[in-house]
N, C-alpha and C positions, 0 to 999 in steps of 0.2 A: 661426365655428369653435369646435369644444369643448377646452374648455382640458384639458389631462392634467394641470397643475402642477409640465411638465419646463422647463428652461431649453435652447434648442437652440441647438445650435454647429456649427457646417461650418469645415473648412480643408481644401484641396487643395492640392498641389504647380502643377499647373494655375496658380490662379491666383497665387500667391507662391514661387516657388522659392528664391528666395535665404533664406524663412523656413525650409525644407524642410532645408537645407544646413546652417544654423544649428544646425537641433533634432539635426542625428547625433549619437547618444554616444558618441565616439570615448574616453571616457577607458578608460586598462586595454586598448585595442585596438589592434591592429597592420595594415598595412594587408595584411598577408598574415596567415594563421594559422601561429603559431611552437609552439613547447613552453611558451612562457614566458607569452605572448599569443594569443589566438584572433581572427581580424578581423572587422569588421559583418557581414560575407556566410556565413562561420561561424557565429554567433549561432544557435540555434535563434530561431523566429520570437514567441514569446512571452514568453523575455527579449530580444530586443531590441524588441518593440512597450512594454513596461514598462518601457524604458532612454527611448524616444522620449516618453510618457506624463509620467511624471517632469519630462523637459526644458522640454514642453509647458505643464505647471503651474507651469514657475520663469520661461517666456519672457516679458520685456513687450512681444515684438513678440504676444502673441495674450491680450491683456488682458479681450475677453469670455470666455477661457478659464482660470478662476483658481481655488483652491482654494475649496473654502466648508467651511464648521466649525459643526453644531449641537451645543448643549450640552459646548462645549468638545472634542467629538470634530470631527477633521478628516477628509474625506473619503477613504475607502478604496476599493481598488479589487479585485472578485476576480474571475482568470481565470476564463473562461467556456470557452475553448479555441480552439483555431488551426485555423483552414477551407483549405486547397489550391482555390484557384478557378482549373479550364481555361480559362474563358470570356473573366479576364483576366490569366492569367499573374501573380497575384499571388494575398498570402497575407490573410486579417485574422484578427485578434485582436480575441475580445470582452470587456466587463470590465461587471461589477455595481458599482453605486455604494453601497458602504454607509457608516453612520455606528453607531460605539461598535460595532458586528458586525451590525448592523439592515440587511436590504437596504431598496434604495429601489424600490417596487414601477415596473414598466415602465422602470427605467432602463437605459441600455445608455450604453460604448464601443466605437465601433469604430476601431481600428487598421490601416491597410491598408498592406501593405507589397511591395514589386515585386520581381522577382526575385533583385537582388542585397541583399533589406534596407532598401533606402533606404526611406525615407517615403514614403509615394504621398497618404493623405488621413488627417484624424483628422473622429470622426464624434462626434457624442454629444447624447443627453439626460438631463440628468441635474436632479435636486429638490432642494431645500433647507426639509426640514420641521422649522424653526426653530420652531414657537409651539407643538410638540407635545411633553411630558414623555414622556421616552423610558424611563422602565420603568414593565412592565406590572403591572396591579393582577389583574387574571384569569390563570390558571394554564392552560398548554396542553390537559390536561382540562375547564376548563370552558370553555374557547373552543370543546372539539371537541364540550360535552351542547349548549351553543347550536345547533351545527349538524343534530348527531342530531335533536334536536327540529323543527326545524323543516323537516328531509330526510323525516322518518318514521320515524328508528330508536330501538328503545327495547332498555333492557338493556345498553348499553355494544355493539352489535352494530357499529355502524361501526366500521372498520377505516382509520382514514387518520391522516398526521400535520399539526398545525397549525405553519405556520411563519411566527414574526413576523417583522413588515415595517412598512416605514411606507406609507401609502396614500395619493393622494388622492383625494378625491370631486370629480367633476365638478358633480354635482348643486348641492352646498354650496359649493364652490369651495375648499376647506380639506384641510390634512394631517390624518390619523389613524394613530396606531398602533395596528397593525391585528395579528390571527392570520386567515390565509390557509388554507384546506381547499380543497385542489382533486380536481375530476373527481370529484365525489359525487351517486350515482345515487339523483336524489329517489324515495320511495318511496310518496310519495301524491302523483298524478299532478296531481290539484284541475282534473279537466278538459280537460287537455292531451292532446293527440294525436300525442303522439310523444315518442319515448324523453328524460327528464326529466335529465340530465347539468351540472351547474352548479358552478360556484368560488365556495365563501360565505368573506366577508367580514364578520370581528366584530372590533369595539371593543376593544382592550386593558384599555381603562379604564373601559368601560362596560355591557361582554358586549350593546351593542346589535348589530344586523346591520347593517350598514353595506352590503353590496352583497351580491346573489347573481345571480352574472354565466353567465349560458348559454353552454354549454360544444358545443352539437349547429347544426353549419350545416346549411340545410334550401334546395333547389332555390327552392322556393316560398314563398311564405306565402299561405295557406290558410285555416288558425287558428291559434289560440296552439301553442305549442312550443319544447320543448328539445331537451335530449338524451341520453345514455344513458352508462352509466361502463362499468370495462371490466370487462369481465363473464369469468368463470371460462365456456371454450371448448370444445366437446367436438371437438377438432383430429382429422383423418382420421391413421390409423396414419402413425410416421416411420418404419417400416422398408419404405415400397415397394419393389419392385423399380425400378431406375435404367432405365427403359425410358421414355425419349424415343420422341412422335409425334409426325404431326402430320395433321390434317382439314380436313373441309370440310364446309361446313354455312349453310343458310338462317339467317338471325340475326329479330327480332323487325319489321323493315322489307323483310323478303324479300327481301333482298342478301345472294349468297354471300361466307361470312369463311370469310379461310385464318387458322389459329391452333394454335398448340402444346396437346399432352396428354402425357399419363400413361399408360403399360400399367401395369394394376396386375391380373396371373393372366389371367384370362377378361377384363376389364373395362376400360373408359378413361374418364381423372378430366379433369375439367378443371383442370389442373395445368400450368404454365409454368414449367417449372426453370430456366430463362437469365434467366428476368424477373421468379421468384419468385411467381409469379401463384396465387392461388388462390382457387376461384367456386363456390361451395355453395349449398343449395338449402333454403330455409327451410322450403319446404311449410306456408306459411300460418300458422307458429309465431306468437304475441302476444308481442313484446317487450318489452312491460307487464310479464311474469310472469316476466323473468329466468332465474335458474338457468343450468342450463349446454345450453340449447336451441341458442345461437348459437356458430358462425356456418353450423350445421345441417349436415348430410350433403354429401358431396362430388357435383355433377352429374356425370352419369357416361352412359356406351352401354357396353351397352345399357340399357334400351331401349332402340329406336330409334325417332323418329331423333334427333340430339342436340336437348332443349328450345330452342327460339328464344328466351326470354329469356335461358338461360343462357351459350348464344353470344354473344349482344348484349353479356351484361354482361363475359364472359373479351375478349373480341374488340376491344373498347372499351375495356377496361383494358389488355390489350398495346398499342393506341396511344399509351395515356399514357406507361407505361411506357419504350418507345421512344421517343418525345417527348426524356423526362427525360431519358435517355442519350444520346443523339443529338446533340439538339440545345442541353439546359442542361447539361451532362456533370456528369447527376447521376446516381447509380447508386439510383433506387429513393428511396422518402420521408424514410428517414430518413439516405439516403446512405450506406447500408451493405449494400443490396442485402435488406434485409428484407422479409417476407411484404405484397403486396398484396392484401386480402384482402376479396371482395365476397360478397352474399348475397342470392340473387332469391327472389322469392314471399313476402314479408314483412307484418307486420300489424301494429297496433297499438291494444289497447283495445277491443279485441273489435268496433270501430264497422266501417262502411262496408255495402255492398249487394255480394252476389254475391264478398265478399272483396277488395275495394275496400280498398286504403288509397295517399290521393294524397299520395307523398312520395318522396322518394330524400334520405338522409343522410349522412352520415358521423359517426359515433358513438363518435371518441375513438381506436377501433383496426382499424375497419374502416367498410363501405360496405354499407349496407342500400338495396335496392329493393323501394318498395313497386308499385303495378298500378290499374291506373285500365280502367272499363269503356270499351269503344268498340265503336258496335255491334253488343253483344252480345258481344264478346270481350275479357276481359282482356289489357290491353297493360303491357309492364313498362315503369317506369322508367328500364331500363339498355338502351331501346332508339335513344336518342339521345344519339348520339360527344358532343355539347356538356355533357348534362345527366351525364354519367360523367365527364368531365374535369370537369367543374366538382366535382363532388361530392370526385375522388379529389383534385382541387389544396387542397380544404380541412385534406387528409389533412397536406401537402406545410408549408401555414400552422401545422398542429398542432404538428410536427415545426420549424419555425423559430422563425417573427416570436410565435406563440400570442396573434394577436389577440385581442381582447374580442369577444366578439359580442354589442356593443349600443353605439346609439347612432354616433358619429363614426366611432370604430375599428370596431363591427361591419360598415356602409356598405363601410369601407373591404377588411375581409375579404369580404365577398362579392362586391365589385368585382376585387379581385384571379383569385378565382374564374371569376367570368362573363367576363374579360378572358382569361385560359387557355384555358377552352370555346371561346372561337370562335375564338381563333390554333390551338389544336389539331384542332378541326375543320375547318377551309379550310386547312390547311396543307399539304394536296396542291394546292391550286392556286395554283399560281406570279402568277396576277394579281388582286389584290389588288379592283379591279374588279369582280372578278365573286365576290365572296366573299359569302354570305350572313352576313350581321351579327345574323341572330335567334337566339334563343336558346330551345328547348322548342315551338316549335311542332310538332314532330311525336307532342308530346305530348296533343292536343287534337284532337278530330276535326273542329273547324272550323278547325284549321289556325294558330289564333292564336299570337304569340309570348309567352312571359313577359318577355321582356326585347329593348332593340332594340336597339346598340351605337351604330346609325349616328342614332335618333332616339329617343330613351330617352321624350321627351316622350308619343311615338304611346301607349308603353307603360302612362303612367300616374306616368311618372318625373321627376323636376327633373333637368334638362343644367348646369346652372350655381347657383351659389354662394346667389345673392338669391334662389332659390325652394325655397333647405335647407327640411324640414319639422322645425321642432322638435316634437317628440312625446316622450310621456313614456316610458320605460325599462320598457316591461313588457308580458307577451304581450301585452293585445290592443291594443297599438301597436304591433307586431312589434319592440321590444326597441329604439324610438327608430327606425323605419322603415328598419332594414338595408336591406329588401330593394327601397325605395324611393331614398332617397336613393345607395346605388350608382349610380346613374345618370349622376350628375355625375363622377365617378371614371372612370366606364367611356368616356366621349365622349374622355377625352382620348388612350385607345387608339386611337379609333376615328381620329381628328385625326393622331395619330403615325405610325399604318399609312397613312395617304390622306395624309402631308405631299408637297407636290412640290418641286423647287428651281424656278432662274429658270426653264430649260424644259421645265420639265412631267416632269422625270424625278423618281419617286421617291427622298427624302430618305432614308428608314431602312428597311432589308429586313425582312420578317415575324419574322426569326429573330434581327435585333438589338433591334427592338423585344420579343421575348419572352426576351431576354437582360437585358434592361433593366431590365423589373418580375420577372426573377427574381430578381435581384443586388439590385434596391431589397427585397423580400420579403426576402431568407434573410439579409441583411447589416446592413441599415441600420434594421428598423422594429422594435419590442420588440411589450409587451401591450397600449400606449395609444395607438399613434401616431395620428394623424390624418392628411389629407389632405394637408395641407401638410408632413409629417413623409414622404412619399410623393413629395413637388416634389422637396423638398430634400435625400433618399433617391437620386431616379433622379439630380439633376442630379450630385454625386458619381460614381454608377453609370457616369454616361456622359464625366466626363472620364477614366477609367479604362480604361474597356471601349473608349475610342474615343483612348486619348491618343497613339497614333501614326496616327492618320487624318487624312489633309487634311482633311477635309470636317467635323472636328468643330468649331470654330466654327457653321458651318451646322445641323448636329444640334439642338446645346447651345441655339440660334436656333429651332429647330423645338420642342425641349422646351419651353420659355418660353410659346412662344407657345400650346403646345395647353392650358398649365395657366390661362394667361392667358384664354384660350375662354371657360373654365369656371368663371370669379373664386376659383380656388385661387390661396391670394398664397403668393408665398414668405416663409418665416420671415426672421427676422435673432436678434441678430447673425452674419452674416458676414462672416469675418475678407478676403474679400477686399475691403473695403472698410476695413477697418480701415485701412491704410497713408493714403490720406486723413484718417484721424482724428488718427495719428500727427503728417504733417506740420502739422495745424490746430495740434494741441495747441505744437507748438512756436512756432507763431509765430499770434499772435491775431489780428492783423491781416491773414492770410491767410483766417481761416475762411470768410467767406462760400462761394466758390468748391467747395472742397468739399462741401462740407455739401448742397450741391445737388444733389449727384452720387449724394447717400444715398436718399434719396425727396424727391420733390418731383411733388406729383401734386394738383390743383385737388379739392375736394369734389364727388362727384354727387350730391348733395340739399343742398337749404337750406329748412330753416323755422326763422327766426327766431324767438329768447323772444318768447313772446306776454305782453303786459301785460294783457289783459285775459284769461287763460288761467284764473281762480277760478271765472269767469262770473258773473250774477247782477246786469251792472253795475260788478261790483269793479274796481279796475285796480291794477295793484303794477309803478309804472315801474322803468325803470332808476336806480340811482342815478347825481344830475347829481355832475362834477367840479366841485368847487371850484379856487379861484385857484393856489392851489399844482399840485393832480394836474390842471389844465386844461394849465399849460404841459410838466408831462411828460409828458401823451398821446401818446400814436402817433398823426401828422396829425388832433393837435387834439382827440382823444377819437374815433377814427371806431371804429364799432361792424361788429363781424367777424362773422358769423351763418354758425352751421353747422347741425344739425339739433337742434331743439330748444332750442338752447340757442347764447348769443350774451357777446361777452368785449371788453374795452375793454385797449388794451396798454399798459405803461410803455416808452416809448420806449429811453431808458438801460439801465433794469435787463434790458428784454427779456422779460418775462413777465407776465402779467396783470396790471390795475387791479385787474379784479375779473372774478367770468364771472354770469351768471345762467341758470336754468334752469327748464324747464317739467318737471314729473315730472307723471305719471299711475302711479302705484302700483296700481291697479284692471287695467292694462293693459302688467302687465311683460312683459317677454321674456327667457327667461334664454338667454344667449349667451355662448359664450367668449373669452378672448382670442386664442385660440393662431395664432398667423400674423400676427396685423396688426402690420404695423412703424410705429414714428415715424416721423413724415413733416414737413418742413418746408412749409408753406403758400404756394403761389408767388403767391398775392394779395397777400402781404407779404413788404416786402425781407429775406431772411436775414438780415443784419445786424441787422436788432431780432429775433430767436427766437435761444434758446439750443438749440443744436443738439447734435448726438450726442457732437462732440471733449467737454463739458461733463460727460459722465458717464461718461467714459472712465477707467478706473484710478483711480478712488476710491470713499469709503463716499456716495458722493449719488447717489441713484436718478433717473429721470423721475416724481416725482408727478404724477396728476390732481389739477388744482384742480376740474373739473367729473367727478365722481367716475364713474368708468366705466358702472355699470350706470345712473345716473340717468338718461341720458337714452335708455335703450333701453327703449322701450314704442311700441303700434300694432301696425302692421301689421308684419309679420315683414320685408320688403323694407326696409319703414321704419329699423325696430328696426335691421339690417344697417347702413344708414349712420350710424346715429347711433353704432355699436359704433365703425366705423372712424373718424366726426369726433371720438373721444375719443380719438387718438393723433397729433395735432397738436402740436407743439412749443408753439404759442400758448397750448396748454391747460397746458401743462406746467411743472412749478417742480421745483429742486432739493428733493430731501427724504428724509431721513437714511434711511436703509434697515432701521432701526428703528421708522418712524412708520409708524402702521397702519394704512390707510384704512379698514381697515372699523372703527373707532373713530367717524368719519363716520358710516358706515350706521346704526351703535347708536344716534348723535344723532338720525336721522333718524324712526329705530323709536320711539323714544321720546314723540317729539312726532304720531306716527301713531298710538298708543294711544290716543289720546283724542280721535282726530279723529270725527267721522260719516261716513255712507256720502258725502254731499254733497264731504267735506273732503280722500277722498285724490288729492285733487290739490292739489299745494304749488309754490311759485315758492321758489326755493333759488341763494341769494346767494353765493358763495366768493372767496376772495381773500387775497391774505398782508399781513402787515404787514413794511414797509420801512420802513430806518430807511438814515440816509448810513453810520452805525457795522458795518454789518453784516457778518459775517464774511468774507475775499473765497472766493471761487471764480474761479482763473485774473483777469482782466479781468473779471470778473464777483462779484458778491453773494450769499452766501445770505440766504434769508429768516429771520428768526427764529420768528415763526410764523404761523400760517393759521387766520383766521377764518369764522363761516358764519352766514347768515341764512335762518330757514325762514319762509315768508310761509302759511297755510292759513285756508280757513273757520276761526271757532268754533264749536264744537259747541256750547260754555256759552251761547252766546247764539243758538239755534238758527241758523245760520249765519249770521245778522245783521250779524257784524262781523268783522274780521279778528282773529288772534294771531298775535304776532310773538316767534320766539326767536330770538336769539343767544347764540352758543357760539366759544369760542376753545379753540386746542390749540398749546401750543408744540411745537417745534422742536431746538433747542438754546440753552442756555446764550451769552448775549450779554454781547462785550466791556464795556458799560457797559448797567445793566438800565432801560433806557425804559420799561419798561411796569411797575416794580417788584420789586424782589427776591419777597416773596410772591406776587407773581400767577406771574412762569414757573416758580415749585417747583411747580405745579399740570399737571397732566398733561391735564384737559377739564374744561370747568366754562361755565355759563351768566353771559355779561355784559350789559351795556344797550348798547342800538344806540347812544346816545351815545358811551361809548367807541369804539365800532369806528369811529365817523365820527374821533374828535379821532384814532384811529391813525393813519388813512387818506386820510385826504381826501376823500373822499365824504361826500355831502348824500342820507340817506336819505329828508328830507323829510318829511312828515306821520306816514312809515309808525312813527314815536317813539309817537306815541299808540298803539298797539298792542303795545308794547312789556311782553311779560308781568311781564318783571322788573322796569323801571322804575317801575313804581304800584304794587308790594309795600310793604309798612310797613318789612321787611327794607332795601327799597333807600330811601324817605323818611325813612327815622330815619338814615339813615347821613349822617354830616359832609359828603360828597361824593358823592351819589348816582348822579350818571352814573358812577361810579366801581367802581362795586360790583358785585361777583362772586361766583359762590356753585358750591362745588367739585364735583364728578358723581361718582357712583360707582356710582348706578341711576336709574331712572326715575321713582322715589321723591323722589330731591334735586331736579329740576325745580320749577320756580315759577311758578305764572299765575296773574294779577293779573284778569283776565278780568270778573265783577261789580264788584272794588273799583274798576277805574279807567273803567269807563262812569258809577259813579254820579258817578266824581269829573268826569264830562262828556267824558272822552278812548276815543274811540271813531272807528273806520271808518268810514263810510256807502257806499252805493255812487254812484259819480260823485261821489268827491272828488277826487277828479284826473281832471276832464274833459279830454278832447281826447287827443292823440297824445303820447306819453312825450314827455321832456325831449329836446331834440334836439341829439343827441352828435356830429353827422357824417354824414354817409350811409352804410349799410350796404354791404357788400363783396357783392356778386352779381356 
């Protein structure tokens, strides 16, 4: 899953009502409207959704839902405005999450409120970009020459405004404060074959570019492409005559269309004044060269007879149109009955044969069709009902959710797309059976589809989760394989429309299922959402749209299971689950039981730490327990093996001995977090893992002790479990919400500088130190802090030998300081693997002799040598001892720990 770096929250009335009853804000209100007082149902709907909001951030019955405060600003919220939904008789309110007046890029809330006011659901994702200095050093000018430059404009000739924001990169996984230039029409094309339309993103603080995110959804992918801004229009006269028609006419597949015109004098436009339609005729214009060519001359009779593409494309677009109204009781894209507005005979870049250009877009404020030969005849674009409802529903995305198009989010905007196309296509056929599920094949004269709903695989597409393609962000990977990865997204349509109950009768009608991802689309999804922001979108959607249906239980059972098909997980926290956490938290002795209830799901892969993972001979066991950590193992030291990487438990405290890991750095996989929930391990009794009630309503996070991206490398299916076995409770330790793991990654980088190509592969030890004194949490301990071992070839000794660093990083401040007053004022700093054993209780064993630090003169002159620590601040302060402590005869060999690692127990399989 791609991380957006939002926090996501669900509450529904559904599932907790008596929370629901709770949050009214009855103060100042009456239960009737007087002179004096107004009541809840009085309320216009957007202060009472910011009376509910308010409640919601002071209640602790909804504690994953609390304020958060960077740089001493506490989170603001600006109306976005209040929606009327037919569909479910309820109202919502959207809100922007800013900080100090900064919005937070893609955040949204949504407030959905039912007819008399009450609460129905609270929706939100919202960011916390703490570790970013929030004023900017670049001036809105020169955020906007960065982008001019690099659009193609010179002379101050762009015309847009930059507005700050805070951003995250998915890429980097990190906050930016960012200046934002949207809908800017690149003007050197560098190759691309289609109108160039993108949102760049630059650095605050560094005038770097940070993203330039394509702005043009495209039927296909073909070659690289974007898309096109909005371009000054040469619009057909407003003063027609009011002269309503209506015709008949052969369309581009020689099927007669009945569809509404224009009298305009002698002459008839293709103009649909009920549906606001309008269909112009580019005559082969290059959209490349701008100006005011588009969206070209109105189709018109005479001549006659009316152009077959331009039928196709009017005719095609009043079904949408109708569609919207009808069926999502929407009046038109942007809901207010505004111009639909398409354009046939289209080109671009002067390229193609016989005036060829294979494409149909949507370009920001209208619909271009491009024409593909077929023997011997150009055929347009807008002659297939799927490939026009797809294109105008991108129109419909512009006007809402304004997905990214690239990467997770773009997948998922084209998925929405090609999910529209085929419910608006077969939507004259009442049986669902007999619906064609393909998408464009009448675009192709062998008949081929571009997409397949019912088997996305035929297509060339992944159906499910463990075969996502990560690809890189840019045209020739189509922008992180939008148009591939849709696949996965689109099956669970397909799954929703064909659910049946126990006897065979259809679960959810064509037209609740396209009520479903219209309400998740226009309500629930912002610019980043993902896939999983789309589960937990509809599922909302659908206690709403169905909360007075018998049969929603059964639905909400049907939803589940199509995302389940697909390995889209649902997010957490949800606060229906919270009340479980509530009662744990009150009585400790209960927790088990719940806590089980939260996730509790067995690993699908196991490869255990490999000890002999250097190769060459090497072996870097586990470290054995000593007498003390022997009797507080978990069943005696028994070793827990997930993928990659394997962890020994403290019975009592409930949290790792230690964990060890295999990294291949040569072979990463970048993945995100976003969806995987903590999970309790059912190979191990709850009662030893500290579970969710633990991090409930205080400043202690779930740390990774086996740091999330280490062990995602291999094959990408691979990489997938080893993402999910890092959300194990086993893996997990309290850890201040201040400690920074990627402080880890830096140690990690460090000692990877100077590795050889032989060396990046590293065996990487973690673990906290426990003390009896240690702070409490509930029945439980915090750690004071966390230690780390990297094992690697030397390069100094042409991979001959092993090097060994350890590094320690407090935590907080302890009751009485065991490890030293000067050592915890230090924030990261390299120590001897001797210390970490006398912390710990662990027998590292031989692996002392490789110990960088310890055979430095630094640590041999010192009074106490296994003692000694030396503070970090770059990669400079590091210390290998490498030459001096071979000569002094302490060195690795390979098969110096012959035979099978120390034996801790039997692994968990």
């Amino acid at each position: 899953m791609e991380n957006n770096g939002l926090k996501p929250f669900t509450f529904h009335r559904h599932d907790r009502p008596e929370v629901a009853a709770a949050l009214r804000p009855l103060r100042g209100l009456a239960p009737y409207p007087t002179r004096e007082a107004p009541s809840l149902a009085s309320l216009d709907a957007e202060t009472a959704a910011r009376r509910y909001l308010d409640k919601a951030f002071a209640s602790a019955q909804l504690p994953s839902f609390s304020p958060m405060t960077v740089h001493d600003h506490e989170n603001e919220f600006r109306t976005l405005g209040a929606e009327a939904l037919p569909l479910t008789d309820t109202t919502t309110v959207k809100f922007r999450q800013l900080f100090g007046n900064i919005p937070v890029y893609g955040s949204l809330v949504t407030i959905e409120l039912d007819e008399n006011n009450e609460l129905l659901a609270i929706h939100s994702s919202l960011g916390q970009p703490s570790d970013v200095e929030p004023v900017a050093e670049l001036s809105p000018a020169q955020a906007l020459g960065v982008v001019a430059s690099r659009a193609g404009y010179t002379n101050g000739s762009l015309n847009a405004v930059p507005r700050l924001q805070y951003y995250f990169d998915p890429g980097q996984e990190r906050w930016h404060l960012v200046y934002t230039v949207e809908n800017v029409l690149r003007r050197q094309p560098r190759g691309q074959r289609a109108p160039a339309l993108f949102d760049y993103v630059v650095d605050a603080h560094t005038g770097a570019l940070v993203a330039e995110l394509p702005r043009t959804q495209r039927m296909e992918f073909t070659e690289p492409g974007a898309s096109e801004s909005r371009r000054r229009r040469r619009h057909a006269p407003t003063d027609l005559p009011d002269t309503d028609c209506a015709a008949t006419a052969a369309d581009e597949l020689g099927q007669s269309r009945e569809f509404r015109c224009k009298r305009d004098r002698e002459r008839s436009l293709l103009v649909d004044e009920d549906l606001n339609i309008h269909t112009h005729d580019a005559r082969f214009r290059d959209l490349s060269l701008g100006g005011d060519a588009f969206p070209g001359d109105y189709v018109t009779l005479p001549p006659k007879p009316w152009p077959a593409a331009g039928v196709s494309a009017h005719a095609n677009a009043t079904e949408v149109a109708r569609f919207l109204r009808s069926i999502l009781k929407r009046n038109g894209l942007d809901n207010r009955g505004g111009r639909i507005i398409s354009s046939i005979n289209c080109c671009y870049g002067g390229d193609g044969v016989g005036r060829e250009w294979r494409n149909a877009a949507w370009i920001g404020t209208q619909m271009v069709y491009g024409q593909r030969l077929q023997r011997g005849k150009l055929v347009s674009y807008a002659s297939a009902l799927d490939v026009v409802a797809h294109e105008i529903l991108h129109g419909l995305t512009d006007h809402t959710a304004r997905l990214r198009y690239s990467g997770e989010t773009g997948a998922l905007n084209e998925s929405y797309s090609d999910i529209f196309g085929i419910i608006i296509s077969n939507f004259h056929e009442p049986d669902v059976d007999q619906w064609n599920w393909e998408m464009g094949e009448a675009l192709d004269e062998t008949g081929l589809p571009l997409r397949d709903l019912r088997s996305p695989r035929r297509c060339g597409q992944p159906e499910h989760m463990d075969d996502y393609l990560v690809l890189p962000s840019d045209p020739a990977h189509d922008w992180g394989g939008v148009h591939a990865n849709s696949g996965i997204h689109n099956r669970v349509a397909y799954l929703l429309l064909t659910a049946a109950g126990a006897e065979g009768q259809p679960l959810l009608r064509p037209r609740e299922v396209a009520a479903l991802f219209y309400l998740t689309l226009t309500q629930y999804l912002s610019y980043t959402s993902t896939f999983s922001d789309s589960r937990r979108g509809m599922a909302a959607a659908a206690r709403s749209l169905f909360r007075k249906d018998p049969a929603l239980e059964a639905k909400l059972q049907a939803l589940a299971h199509a995302f389940d098909a697909v390995g889209i997980a649902s997010t957490v926290p949800h606060d229906a689950f919270e009340a479980a956490e509530e009662e744990a938290s009150s009585s400790p002795r209960s927790i088990e039981a719940p806590e089980v209830a939260v996730v509790s799901v067995a690993p699908r892969l196991l490869i255990p730490y490999s000890s002999d993972f250097l190769g060459d001979g090497f072996e870097v066991p586990l470290p054995q327990l000593t007498g003390r950590t022997s009797d507080e193992a978990f069943s005696g030291g028994q070793v827990v093996d997930y993928v990659h990487f394997s962890l020994t438990l403290h019975e009592r405290r409930r949290i790792a001995l230690y964990t060890a890991c295999n990294i291949d750095a040569a072979q990463m996989v970048r993945l995100g977090r976003q969806g995987l929930p903590w999970r309790l391990d059912p190979r191990i009794p709850a009662k030893v893992q500290l579970g969710p009630a633990y991090y409930a309503g205080n400043e202690w996070d779930r740390g990774h002790l086996v740091r999330r991206q280490d062990p995602i490398w291999g094959p990408v299916t691979e990489a997938r479990r080893a993402n999910e076995a890092t959300f194990y409770f086993t893996n997990a330790a309290p850890q201040h919400a201040n400690f920074n793991q990627d402080e880890w990654l830096v140690l990690e980088d460090w000692v990877l500088e100077r590795a050889a190509d032989f060396a990046y592969r590293l065996c990487v030890f973690t673990g906290p130190v426990l003390s009896d004194d240690d702070p409490p949490l509930r029945d439980a301990q915090i750690p004071a802090g966390f230690w780390k071992v990297v094992v690697l070839r030397d390069a100094t000794a042409g991979g001959a030998d092993l090097s060994v660093v350890a590094f320690f990083m407090k935590q907080t401040e302890m009751l009485r300081d065991k490890l030293g007053k000067k050592l915890l004022r230090l924030k990261r700093y390299q120590v001897t693997l001797s210390a970490i054993e006398d912390w710990t209780g662990l027998d590292f064993g031989a692996l002392k002799d490789a110990d960088e630090l310890a055979w430095t003169p630094f640590a041999l002159r010192a009074d106490r040598p296994a003692e000694s620590y030396r503070l970090l601040t770059g990669p400079q302060d590091l210390v290998f001892s490498g030459d001096q402590r071979r000569a002094a005869g302490r060195r690795i060999l390979p098969q110096r720990f012959p035979g099978a690692p120390p034996g801790l127990g039997a692994s968990v399989h």
